[in-house]
C-alpha positions in Angstrom: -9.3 -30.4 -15.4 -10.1 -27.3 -14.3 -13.6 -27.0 -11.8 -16.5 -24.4 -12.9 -15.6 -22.4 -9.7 -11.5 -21.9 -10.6 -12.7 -21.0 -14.3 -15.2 -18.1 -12.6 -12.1 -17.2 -10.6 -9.8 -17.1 -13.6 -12.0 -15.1 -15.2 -12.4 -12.6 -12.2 -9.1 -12.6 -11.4 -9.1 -11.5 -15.3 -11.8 -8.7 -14.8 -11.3 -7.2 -11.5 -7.0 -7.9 -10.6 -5.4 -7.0 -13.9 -6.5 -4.1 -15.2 -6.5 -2.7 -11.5 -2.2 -3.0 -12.1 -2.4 0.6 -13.9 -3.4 2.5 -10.8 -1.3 0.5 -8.2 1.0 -1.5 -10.7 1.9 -4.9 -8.7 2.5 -3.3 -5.8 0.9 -4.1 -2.1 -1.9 -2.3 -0.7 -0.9 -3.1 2.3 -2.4 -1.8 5.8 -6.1 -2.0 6.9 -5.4 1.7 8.1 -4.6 3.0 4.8 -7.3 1.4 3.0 -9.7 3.0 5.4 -8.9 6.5 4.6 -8.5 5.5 0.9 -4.5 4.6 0.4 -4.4 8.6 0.6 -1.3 8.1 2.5 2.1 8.7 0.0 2.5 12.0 2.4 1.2 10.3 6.1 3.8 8.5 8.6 2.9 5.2 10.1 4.6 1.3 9.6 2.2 0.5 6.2 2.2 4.0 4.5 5.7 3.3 4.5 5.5 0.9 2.1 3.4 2.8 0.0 5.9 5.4 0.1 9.4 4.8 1.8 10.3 8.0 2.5 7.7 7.5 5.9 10.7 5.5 7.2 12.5 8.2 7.8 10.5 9.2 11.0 10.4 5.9 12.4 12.1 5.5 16.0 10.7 1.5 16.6 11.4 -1.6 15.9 7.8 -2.4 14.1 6.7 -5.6 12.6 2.7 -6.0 10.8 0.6 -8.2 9.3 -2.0 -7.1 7.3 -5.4 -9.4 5.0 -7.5 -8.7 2.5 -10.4 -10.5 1.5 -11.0 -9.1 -2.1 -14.7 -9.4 -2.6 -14.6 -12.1 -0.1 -13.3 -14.8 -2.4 -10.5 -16.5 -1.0 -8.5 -17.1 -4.2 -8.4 -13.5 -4.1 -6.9 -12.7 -0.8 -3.2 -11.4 -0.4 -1.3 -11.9 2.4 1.1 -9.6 3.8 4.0 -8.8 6.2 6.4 -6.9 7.3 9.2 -5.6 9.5 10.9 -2.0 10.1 13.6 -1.6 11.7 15.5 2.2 13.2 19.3 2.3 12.5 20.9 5.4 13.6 19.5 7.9 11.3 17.7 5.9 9.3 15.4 3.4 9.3 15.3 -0.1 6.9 12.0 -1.9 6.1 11.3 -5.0 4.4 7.8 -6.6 3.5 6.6 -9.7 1.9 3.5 -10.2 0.1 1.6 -13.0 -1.7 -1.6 -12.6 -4.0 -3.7 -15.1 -5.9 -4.2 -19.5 -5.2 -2.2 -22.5 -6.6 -3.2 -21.6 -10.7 -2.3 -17.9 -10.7 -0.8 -16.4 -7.8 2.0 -13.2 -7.6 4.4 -12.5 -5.0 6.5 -9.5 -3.9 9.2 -9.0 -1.9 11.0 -5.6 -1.2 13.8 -3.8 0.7 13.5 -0.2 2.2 15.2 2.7 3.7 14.3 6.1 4.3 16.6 8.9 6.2 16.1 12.7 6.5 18.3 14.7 4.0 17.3 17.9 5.9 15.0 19.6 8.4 12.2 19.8 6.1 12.8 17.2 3.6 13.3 13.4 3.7 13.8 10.6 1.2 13.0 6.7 0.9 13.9 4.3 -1.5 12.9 0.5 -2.3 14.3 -2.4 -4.3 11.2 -5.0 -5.4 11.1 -8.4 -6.7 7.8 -9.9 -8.4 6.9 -13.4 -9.2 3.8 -14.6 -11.3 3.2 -17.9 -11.7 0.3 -19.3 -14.0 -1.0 -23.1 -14.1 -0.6 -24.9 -17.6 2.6 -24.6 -19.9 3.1 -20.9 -19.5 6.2 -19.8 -17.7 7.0 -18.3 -14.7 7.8 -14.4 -15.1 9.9 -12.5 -12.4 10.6 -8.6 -12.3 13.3 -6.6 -10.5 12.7 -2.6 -10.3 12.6 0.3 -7.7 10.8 2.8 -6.2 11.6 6.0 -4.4 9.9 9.1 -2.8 10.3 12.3 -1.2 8.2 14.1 1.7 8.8 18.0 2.2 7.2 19.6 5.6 6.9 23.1 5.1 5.1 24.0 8.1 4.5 21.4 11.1 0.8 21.1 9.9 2.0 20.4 5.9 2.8 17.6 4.3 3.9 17.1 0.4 4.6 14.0 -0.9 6.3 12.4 -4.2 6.2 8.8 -5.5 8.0 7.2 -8.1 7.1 3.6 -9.1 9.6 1.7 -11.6 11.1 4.7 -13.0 13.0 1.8 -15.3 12.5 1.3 -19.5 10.7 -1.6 -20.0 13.7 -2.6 -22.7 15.6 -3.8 -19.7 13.1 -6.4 -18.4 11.6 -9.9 -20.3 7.7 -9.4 -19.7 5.8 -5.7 -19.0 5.6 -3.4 -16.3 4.0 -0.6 -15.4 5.6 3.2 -14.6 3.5 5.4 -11.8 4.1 8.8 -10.3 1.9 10.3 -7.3 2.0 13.7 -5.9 -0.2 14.9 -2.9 -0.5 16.9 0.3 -1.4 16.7 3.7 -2.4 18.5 6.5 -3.3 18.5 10.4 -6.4 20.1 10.5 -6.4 19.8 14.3 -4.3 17.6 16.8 -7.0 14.7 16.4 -7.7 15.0 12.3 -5.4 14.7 9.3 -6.9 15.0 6.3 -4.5 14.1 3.0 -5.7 14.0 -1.1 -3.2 12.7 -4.0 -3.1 12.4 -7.3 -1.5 8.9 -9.7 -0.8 8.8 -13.3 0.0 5.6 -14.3 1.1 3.9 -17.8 -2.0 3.0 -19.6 -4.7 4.6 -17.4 -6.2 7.5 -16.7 -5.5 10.1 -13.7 -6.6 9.0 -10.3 -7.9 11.1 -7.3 -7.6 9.6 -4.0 -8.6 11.7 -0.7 -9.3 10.5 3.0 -9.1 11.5 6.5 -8.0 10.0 9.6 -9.5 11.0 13.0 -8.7 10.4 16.5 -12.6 10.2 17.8 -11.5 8.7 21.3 -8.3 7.8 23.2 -6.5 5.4 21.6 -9.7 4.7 18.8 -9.2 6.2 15.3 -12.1 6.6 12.3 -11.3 6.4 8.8 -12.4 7.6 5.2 -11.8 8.0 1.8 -12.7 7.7 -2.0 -11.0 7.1 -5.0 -12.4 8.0 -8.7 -11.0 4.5 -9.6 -14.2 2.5 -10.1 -15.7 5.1 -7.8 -14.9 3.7 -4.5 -15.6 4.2 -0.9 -13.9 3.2 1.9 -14.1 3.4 6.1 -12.5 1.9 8.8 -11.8 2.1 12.4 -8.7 1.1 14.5 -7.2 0.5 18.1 -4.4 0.6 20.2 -3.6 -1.8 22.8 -0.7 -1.3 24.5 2.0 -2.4 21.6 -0.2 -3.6 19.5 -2.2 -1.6 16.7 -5.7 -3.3 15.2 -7.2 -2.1 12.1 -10.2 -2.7 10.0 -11.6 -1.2 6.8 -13.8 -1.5 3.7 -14.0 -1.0 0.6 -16.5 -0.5 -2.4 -15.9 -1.7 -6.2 -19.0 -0.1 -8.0 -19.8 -3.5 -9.9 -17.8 -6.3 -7.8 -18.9 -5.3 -3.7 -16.7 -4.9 -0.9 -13.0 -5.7 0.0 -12.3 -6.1 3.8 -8.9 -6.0 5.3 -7.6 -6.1 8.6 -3.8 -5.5 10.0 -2.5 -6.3 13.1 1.1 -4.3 14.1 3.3 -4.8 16.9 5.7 -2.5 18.6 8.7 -4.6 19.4 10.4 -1.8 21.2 10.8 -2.3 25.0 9.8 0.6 26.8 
């Protein structure tokens, strides 16, 4: 029998987790860093964005490994775990993360394998196989996806960045259950050595167009401050992070204009010997 609280979560989960799959269609938000500035990040380097959009991998020249929580409107059942690992090979680099969503009734997982190399001087390219898992509590089955995901990043200038998503560019037809198709496009640009400022745009199956912009500054050695919105469910976001020595800690928030705040925190360590 099920308790009154894991019927409330059901229902939330219901409410507040599917419908979000149009704008960011089983796929991790991974990265305290990137949720700061407001996952404005399909055209910024660094280990998380990379996951967001593979083509980052491209730049990568250490062996990186992250873990990354977040506390969805600080309800456990909620939380998705996440981690990863990147790894430089010649002229490329290969990433692969893990991620896990949800509690014992209705949880999803993800797994995923990347690479990203540069194609020429300006222009690089990423690509990622994923795996999804839902499981639900009761008689109903078990349903498991297998798609891609690619992008591009073109630097025009050394202050200019353009970026290109693709999520699941596959017809449903070839699949057993549903999933959704998502394109981003957006730009970037170093505004000084210390500020990068980037905005995109998603269109997703069954939703409407969503803005994301954010900004990530450099306010003190090795201290960074973070910002960003997103029209989806108009929502806010700030963080901060810190680097000590190999290791990289950030935090960020953010708003839901009817369910509160989501906290996440990442932890990423530079397993390169210098």
């Amino acid at each position: 029998m099920y308790s009154l609280r894991k019927i409330s979560v059901s229902l939330l989960m219901m409410f507040c987790s599917i419908p979000a799959l149009a704008d960011d269609p089983y796929r991790t938000t991974a990265g305290a860093g990137e949720a700061g500035s407001g996952y404005a990040c399909i055209m910024k380097t660094g280990f998380w964005s990379a996951f967001h959009n593979q083509v980052s991998l491209a730049e990568n020249k250490s062996t990186l490994f992250g873990i990354n929580y977040e506390n969805r409107f600080n309800i456990k059942e909620l939380g998705t775990r996440s981690a990863g690992l990147v790894i430089p090979a010649g002229r490329t680099s290969i990433g692969a993360i893990y991620s896990h969503f949800g509690y014992p009734d209705f949880s999803r997982q993800m797994a995923g394998l990347a690479c990203g190399l540069p194609i020429s001087e300006k222009i690089d390219a990423g690509i990622q196989i994923d795996y999804f898992s839902e499981r639900t509590a009761g008689e109903y089955n078990n349903r498991q996806s297998i798609t891609c995901e690619a992008g591009l990043l073109i630097s025009p200038s050394e202050n200019l960045r353009l970026g290109i998503h693709l999520f699941n560019p596959l017809p449903n037809s070839l699949r057993k259950s549903y999933l959704p198709s998502a394109i981003s496009a957006g730009a970037g640009i170093f505004l000084s050595k210390s500020l990068f400022a980037g905005a995109e745009l998603e269109m997703a199956s069954g939703d409407n167009l969503i803005f994301r912009t954010g900004f990530d500054y450099e306010a003190a050695k090795k201290v960074r401050l973070r910002g960003g919105f997103c029209t989806k469910n108009t929502s806010f976001s700030f963080g901060l992070g810190y680097l000590f020595n190999q290791m990289q800690i950030d935090l960020a928030f953010v708003t839901h204009d009817k369910l509160g705040v989501t906290s996440s925190a990442s932890l990423i360590f530079n397993l390169t010997k210098k």
